[in-house]
N, C-alpha and C positions, 0 to 999 in steps of 0.2 A: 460855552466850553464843551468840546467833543467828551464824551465818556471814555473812559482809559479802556484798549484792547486786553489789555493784562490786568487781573485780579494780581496788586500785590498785596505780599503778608502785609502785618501789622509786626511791626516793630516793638518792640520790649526795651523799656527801659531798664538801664541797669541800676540797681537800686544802692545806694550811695551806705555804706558803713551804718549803722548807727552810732549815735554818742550816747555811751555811759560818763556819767559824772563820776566822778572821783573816787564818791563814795560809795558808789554801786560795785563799782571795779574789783574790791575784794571780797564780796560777794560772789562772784564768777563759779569760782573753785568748788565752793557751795552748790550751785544749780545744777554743773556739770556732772558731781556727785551721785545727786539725786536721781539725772536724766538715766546716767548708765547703773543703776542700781535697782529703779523702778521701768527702765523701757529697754531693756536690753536688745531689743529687734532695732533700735536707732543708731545709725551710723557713727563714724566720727563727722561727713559731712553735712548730717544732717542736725549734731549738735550744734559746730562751727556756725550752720545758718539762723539757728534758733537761738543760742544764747550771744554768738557773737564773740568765742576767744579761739583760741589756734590749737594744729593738730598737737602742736609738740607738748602741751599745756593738759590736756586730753589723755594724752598717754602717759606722760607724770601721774597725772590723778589716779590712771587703771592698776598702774604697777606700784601705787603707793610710794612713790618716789619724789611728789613737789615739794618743795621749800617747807610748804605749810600743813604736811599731810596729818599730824597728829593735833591738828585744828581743823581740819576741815571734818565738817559735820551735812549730811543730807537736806537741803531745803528745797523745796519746791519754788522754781522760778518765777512763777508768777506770782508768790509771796514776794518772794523778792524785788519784783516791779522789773525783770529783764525781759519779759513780753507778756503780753495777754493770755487769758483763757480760752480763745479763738485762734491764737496759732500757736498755742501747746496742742489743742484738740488736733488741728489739723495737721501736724508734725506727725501727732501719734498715729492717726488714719493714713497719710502715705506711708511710712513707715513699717505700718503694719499690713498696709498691700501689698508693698515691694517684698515682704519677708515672706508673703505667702506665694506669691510669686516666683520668687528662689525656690520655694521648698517645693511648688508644682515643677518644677522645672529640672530641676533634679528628680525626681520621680519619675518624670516624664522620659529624662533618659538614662536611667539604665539606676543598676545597683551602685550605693558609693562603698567605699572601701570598706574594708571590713576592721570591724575593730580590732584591737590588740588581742582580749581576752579571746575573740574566732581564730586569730590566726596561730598563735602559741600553744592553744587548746590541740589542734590539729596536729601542729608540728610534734608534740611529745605525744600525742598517738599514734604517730608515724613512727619514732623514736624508738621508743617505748620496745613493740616486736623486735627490730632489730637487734637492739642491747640482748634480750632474751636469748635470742639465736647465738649471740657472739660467744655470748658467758655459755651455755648450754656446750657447743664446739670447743670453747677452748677448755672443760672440763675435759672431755672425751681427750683431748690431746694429751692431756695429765695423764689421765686414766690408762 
């Protein structure tokens, strides 16, 4: 058999759902918790691939909004058996590449906006003189 002209890629499989049991499944809410409480640089897509539940579920928990949120308590995932120690580690390492990443990146181009307290500071010192001048004139008008 001739050797192929073309290098092709290798293909990636797509990796099928996992199954939680039953009784893992209320567990979730739990993990999720923990994930955005303790690793704040992780996405919501990068929770959805590590623990395995949905964006909408996710943003219940942030805004304290789920069904169950005055029960849900912070546990660490791999307590829980929803994955291993090896790909919590490795979740938090890209994670925390991509966030530094971001933050080169943004530095890289240019100033971001300014905050509240720079811009309102500015404007009533801008303010400020004028009102002086107004009152000062319309005294003299009296006068």
């Amino acid at each position: 058999m001739a050797a192929p002209k073309h290098k092709m890629p290798n293909v990636r499989q797509k990796r099928a759902p996992r199954y939680t049991p039953v009784s893992k499944r209320q567990d979730k809410p739990d993990a999720v918790y923990w994930l955005i409480r303790n690793h704040p640089e992780f996405t919501d897509s990068d929770i959805i691939k590590l623990i395995g539940t949905t964006k909408a579920t996710i943003a219940k928990i942030r805004e304290r909004s789920h069904w169950n949120a005055a029960n849900i308590k912070a546990v660490d995932p791999v307590t829980l058996g929803l994955c291993s120690q090896l790909e919590l580690d490795l979740a938090v390492s890209r994670a925390g590449a991509k966030f530094e990443r971001a933050q080169k990146r943004a530095a890289k181009k240019g100033a971001a906006l300014k905050s509240i307290a720079e811009t309102t500071a500015a404007d009533t010192a801008e303010e400020a003189p004028a009102s002086d001048e107004e009152t000062a004139s319309a005294e003299q008008e009296q006068n």
